[in-house]
C-alpha positions as CSV (number, residue, x, y, z in Angstrom):
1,X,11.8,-3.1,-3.4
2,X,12.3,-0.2,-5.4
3,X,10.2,1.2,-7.8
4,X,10.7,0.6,-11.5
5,X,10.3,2.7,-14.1
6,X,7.6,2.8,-16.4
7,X,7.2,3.7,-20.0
8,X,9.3,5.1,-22.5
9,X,8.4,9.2,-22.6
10,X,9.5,12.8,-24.1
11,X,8.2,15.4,-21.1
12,X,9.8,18.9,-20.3
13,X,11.6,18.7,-16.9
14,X,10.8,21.8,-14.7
15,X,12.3,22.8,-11.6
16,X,9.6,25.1,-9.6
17,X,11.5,25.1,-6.8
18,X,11.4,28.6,-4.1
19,X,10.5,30.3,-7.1
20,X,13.5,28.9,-9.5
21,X,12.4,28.0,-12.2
22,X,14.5,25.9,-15.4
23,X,12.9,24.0,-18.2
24,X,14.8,21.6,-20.2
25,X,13.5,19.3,-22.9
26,X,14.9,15.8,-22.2
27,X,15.3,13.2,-25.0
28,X,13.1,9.7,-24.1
29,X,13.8,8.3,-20.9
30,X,14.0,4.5,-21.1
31,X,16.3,3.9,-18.0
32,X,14.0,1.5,-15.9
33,X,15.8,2.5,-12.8
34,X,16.0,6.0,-12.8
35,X,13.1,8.7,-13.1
36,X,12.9,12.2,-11.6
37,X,10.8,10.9,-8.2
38,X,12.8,7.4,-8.1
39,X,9.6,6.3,-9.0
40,X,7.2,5.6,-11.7
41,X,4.5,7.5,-9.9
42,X,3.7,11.3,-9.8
43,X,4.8,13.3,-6.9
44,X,1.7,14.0,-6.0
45,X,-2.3,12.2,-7.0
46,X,-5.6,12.2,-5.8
47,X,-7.1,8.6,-4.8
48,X,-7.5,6.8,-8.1
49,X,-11.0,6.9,-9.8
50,X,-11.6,3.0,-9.7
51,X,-14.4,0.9,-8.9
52,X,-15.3,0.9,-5.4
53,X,-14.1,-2.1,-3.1
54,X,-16.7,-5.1,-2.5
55,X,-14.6,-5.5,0.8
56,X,-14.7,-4.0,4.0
57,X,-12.8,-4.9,7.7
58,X,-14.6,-3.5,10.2
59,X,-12.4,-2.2,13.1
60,X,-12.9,-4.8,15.5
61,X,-11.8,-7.5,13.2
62,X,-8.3,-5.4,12.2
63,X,-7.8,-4.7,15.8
64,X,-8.1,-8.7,16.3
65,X,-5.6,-9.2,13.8
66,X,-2.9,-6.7,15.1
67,X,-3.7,-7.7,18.7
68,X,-1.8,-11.0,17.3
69,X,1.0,-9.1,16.3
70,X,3.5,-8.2,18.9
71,X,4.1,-11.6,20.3
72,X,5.4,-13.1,16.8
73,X,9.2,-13.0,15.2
74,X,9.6,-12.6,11.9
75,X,13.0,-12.6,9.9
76,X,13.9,-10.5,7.1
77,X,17.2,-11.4,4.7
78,X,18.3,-9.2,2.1
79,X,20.0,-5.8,1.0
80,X,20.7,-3.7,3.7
81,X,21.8,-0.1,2.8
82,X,21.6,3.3,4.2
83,X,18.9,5.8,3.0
84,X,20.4,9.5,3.5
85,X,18.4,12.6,3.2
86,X,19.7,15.9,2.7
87,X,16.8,18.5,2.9
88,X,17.7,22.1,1.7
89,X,15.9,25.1,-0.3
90,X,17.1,26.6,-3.9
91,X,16.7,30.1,-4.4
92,X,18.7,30.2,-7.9
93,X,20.2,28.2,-10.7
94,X,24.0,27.6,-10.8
95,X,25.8,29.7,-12.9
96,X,28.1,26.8,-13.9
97,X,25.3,24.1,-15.4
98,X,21.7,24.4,-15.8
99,X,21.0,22.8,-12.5
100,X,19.3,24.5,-9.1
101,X,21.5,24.9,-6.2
102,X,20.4,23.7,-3.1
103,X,21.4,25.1,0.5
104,X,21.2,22.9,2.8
105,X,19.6,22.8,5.9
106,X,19.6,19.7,7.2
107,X,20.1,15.5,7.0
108,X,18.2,12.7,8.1
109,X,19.2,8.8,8.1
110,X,17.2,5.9,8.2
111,X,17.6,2.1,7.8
112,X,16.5,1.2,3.8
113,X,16.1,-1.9,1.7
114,X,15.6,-4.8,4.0
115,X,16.3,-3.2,7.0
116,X,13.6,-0.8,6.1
117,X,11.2,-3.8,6.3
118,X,12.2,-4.0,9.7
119,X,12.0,-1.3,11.0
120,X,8.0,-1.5,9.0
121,X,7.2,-4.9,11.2
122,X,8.9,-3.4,14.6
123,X,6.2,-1.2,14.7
124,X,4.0,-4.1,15.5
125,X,5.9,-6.8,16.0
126,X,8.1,-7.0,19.3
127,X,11.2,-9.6,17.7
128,X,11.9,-8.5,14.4
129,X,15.7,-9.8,13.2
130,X,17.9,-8.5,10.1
131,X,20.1,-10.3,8.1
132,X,22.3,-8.9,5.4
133,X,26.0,-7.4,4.8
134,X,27.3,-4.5,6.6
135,X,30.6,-2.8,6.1
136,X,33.1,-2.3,8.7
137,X,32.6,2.0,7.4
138,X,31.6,4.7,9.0
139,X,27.8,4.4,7.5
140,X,27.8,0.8,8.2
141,X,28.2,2.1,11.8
142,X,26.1,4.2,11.2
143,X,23.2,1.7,10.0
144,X,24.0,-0.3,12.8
145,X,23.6,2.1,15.3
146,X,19.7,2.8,14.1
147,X,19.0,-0.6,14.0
148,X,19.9,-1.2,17.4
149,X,17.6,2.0,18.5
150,X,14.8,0.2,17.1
151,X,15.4,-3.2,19.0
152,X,15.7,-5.0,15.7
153,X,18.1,-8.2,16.1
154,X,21.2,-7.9,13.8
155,X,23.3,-10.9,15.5
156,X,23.2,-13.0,12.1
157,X,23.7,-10.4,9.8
158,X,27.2,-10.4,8.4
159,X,29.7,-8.1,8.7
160,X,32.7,-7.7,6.1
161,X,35.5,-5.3,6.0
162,X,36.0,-5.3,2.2
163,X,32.6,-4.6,1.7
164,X,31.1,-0.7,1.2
165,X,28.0,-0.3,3.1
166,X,25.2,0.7,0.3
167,X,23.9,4.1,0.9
168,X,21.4,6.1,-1.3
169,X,21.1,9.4,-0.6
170,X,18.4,12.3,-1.7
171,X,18.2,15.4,-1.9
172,X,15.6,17.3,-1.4
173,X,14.4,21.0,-1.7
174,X,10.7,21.8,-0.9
175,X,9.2,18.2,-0.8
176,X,10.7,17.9,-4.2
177,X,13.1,15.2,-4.9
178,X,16.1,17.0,-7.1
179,X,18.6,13.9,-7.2
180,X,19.2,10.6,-6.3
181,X,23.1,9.8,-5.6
182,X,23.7,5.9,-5.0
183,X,27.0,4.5,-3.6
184,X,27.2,0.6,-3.8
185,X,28.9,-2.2,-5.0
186,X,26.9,-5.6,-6.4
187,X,28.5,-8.2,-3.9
188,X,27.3,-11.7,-2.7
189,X,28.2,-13.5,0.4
190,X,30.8,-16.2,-0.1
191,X,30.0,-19.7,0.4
192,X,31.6,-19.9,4.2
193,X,29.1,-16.9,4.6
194,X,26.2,-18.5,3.6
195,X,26.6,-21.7,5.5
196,X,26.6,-19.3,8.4
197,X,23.3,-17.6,7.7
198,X,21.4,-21.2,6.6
199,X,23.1,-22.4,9.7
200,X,21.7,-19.6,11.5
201,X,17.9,-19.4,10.4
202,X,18.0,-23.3,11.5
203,X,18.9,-22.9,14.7
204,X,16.3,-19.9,15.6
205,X,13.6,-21.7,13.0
206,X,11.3,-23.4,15.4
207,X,10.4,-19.8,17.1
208,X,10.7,-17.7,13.8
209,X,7.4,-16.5,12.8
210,X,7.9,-15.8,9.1
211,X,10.2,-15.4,6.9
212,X,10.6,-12.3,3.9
213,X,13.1,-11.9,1.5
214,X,13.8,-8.7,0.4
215,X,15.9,-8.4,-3.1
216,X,17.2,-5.3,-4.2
217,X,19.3,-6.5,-6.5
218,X,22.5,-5.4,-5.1
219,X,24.1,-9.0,-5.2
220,X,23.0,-10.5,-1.5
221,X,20.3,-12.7,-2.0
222,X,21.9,-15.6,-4.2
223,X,19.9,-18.5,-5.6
224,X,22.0,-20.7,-3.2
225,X,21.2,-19.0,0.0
226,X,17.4,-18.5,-1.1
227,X,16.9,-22.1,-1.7
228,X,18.5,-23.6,0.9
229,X,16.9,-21.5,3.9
230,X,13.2,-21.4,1.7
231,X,13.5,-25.5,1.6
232,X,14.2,-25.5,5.4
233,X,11.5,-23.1,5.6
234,X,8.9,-25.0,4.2
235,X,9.4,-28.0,5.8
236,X,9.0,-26.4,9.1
237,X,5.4,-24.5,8.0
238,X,6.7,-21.4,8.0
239,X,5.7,-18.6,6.0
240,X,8.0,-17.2,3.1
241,X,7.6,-14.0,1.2
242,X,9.6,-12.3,-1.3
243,X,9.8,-8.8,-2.9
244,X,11.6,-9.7,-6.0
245,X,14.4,-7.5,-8.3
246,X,14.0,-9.2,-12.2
247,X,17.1,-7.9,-13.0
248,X,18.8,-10.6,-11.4
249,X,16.7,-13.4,-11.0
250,X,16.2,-15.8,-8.0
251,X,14.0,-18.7,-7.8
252,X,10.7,-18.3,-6.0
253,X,9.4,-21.0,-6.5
254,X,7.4,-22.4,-3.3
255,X,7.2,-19.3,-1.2
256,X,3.8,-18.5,0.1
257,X,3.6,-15.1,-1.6
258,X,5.2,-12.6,-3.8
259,X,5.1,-9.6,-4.1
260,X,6.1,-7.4,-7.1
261,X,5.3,-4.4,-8.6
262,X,3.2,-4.2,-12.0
263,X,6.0,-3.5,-14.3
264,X,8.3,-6.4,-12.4
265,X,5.1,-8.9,-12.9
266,X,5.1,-8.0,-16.4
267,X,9.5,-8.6,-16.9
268,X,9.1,-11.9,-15.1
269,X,5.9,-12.9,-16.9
270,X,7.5,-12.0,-20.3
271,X,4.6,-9.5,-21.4
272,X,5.7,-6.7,-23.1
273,X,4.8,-3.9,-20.8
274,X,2.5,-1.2,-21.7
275,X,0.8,1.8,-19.7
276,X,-1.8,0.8,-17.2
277,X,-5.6,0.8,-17.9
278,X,-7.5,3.3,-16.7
279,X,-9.6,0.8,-14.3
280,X,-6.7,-2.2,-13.5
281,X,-9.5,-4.7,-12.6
282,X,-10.0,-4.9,-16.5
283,X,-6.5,-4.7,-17.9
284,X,-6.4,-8.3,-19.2
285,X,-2.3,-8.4,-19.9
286,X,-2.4,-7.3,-15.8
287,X,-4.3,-10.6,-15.2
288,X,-2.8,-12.4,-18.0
289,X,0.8,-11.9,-16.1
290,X,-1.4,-12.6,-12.4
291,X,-2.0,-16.0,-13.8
292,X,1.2,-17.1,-15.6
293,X,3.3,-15.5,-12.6
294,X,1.3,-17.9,-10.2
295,X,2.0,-21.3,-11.9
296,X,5.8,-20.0,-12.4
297,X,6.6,-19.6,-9.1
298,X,4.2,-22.5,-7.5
299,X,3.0,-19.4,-4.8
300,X,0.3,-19.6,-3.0
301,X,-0.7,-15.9,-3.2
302,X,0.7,-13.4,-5.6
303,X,0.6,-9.2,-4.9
304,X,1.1,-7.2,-7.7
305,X,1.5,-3.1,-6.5
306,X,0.0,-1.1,-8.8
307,X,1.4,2.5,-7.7
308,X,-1.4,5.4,-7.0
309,X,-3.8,2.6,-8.6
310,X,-3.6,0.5,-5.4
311,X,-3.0,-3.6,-5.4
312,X,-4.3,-6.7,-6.9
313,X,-4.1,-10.2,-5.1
314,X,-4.2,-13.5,-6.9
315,X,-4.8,-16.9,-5.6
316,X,-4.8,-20.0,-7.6
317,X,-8.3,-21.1,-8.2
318,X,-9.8,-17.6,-7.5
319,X,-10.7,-14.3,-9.2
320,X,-8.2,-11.8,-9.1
321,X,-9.2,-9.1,-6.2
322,X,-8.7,-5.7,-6.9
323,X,-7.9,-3.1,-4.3
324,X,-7.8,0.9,-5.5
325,X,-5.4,3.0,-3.2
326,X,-6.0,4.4,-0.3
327,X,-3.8,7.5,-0.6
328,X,-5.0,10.5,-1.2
329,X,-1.8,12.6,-1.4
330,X,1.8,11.4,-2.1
331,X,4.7,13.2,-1.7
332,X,7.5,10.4,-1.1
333,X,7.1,6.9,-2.9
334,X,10.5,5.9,-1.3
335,X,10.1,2.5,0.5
336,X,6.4,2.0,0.0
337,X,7.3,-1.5,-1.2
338,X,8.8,-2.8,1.7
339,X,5.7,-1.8,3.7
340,X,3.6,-3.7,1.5
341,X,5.4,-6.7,1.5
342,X,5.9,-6.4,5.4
343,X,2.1,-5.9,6.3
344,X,0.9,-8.6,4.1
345,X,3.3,-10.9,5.7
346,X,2.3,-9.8,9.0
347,X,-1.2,-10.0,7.9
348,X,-0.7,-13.7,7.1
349,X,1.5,-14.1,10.2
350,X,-1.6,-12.6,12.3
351,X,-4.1,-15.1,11.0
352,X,-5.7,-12.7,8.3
353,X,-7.3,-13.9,5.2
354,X,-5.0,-13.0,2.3
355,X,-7.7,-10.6,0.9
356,X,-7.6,-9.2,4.6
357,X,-3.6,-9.0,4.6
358,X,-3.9,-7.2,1.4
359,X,-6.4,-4.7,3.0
360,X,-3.9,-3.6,5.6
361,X,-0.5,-3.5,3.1
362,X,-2.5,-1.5,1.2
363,X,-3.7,1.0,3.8
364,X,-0.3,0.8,5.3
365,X,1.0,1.9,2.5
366,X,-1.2,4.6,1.6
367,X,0.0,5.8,4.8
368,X,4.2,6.0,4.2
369,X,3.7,7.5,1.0
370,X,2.0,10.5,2.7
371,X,5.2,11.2,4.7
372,X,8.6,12.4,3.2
373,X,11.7,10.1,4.0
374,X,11.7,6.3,4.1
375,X,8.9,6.2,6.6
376,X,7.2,3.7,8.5
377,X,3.4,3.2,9.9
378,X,2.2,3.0,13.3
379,X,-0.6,1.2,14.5
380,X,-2.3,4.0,15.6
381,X,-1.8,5.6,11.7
382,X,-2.7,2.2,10.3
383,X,-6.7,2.5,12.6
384,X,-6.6,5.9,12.0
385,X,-6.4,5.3,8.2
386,X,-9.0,2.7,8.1
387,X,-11.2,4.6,10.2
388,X,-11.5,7.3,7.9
389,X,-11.9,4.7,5.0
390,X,-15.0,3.6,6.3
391,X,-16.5,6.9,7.6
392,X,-16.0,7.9,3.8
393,X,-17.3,4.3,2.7
């Protein structure tokens, strides 16, 4: 899911872009939506300064684990849009508005929300399928045509003329994000629609895999469709996850893991937030919300991202397991959710401990933040990454 925003701040916004350079003094931000990165992270960190981990996978164990992977299927339902880049340069300001202008040099599309956790699992996973709503537009083409490039199964997923495809599109100058420029509308499938998809995920259930929702927020997932294919879910063994959106709320109750970021856990725990602690493994509102969040939704595992400060995991009955980052540089947060919720799922899928699964979401993810556009990791990336964790371990 997309990232959040986090406090309430005064800061002077600077372009250094090719040597332009404009500073304006912005009043307090306290949209929770919108920030100068589309995320509530710096552009750019070194690995966070925590405690060192008191677990380690050894190669031969992770390689067991994604060895699993390709024979499984795995389902993801929820908000598919378009992610459009537009890379450029600026050179000067405008002459019309305080604002850099950016030439542009080229443009890049990829599949984003849910389809972006697809196109996360089909680099290890051999049957991944999509459902969601397309429009009959040129960028729902568009989506559909990269979707079919990657061999990920959009059979079920709905199609509706009245319906604009969601596209968000950036722009970039220099590995800096300048703007963020969403087209959508916030519309849910109608009721003939959703008997189709229940009707749908119980006909391929029995060789389904997993099964993750991905909720945006853009009006998709309902309670009604959530419930109904979760309930049919569970009663075949299955497992669910779900990256939740608290501005407009769905039931989770029951699913075998969540997955939100800190500043989500803390809306949907009803604790007012407040900037992180230095050392997450001792910010007691952090566990506080870990531990209320877990009896509210009945889940057996809860994963709270944590931005450049990594991941905690929660299980009922256990002591919350920290996990500081794995990135050492960052220069594109966009879609770093969806590979976390996708490799902890696969994780799970693959027989992994959940403390394992968290491991490899959380180098996965250290991983796609390195790389600009709404990236993905290989398996190769994912060794490579742990590989150099332990050499430095």
């Amino acid at each position: 899911m997309e990232s959040l925003g986090a406090s309430t701040v005064d800061f002077v916004f600077v372009f250094r872009i090719n040597g332009a350079t404009l500073n304006r003094t912005h009043a307090a931000h306290k949209s929770p939506t919108t920030t100068f990165f589309d995320s509530s992270e710096s552009n750019e960190f070194s690995a966070s300064a925590a405690s060192p981990l008191t677990f380690f996978m050894n190669l031969t164990r992770l390689q067991e684990i994604l060895g699993r992977a390709a024979a499984k299927r795995i389902l993801v339902i929820g908000d598919l849009m378009l992610d459009e880049f537009v890379w450029g340069k600026v050179g000067r300001i405008s002459p019309e508005a305080p604002v850099p202008v950016v030439e542009v040099t080229g443009e890049s599309f990829y599949p984003g929300g849910a389809a972006n956790v697809a196109r996360n699992l089909r680099e290890f996973v051999d049957r991944v399928a999509v459902i969601g709503l397309f429009g009959k537009d040129r960028s729902g083409q568009r989506l559909r045509e990269l979707l079919a490039e990657q061999k990920i199964d959009i059979s079920n997923a709905i199609e509706d003329e009245t319906f604009q495809t969601i596209v968000k599109t950036r722009i970039i100058a220099r590995h800096q994000q300048v703007v963020r420029v969403d087209r959508e509308h916030f519309v849910g499938p109608s009721p003939e629609q959703v008997g189709k998809i229940v009707a749908a995920v119980q006909k391929n259930l029995p060789e389904t895999d997993a099964i993750i929702f991905e909720h945006y927020g853009k009006g998709f997932l309902t309670s009604e469709l959530v419930s109904q294919v979760a309930r049919d879910a569970r009663a075949a063994g299955k497992i669910v996850a779900a990256d939740p959106n608290p501005r407009h709320s769905v039931d989770w109750r029951g699913m075998t893991v969540v997955k939100p970021n800190r500043t989500e856990a803390f809306l949907e725990a009803g604790i007012p937030w407040r900037d992180p602690d230095d050392s997450p493994s001792e910010d007691a509102d952090l566990r506080r919300a870990g531990q209320v969040l877990l009896k509210k939704w009945e889940t057996k595992y809860l994963l709270v991202t944590l931005g450049e400060h990594g991941m905690m995991l929660f299980q009922e009955n256990e002591a919350p397991h920290y996990i500081p980052t794995k990135a050492r540089q960052v220069f594109d947060v966009s879609g770093a959710g969806d590979t976390a919720v996708a490799l902890f799922t696969l994780g799970l899928v693959c027989e992994a401990t959940p403390v394992e699964a968290a491991e490899i979401a959380n180098h996965g993810s250290a991983v796609v933040v390195s790389k600009l556009g709404t990236a993905t990791v290989t398996k190769e990336e994912l060794l490579t990454n742990f590989r150099g964790d332990s050499a430095s371990g």
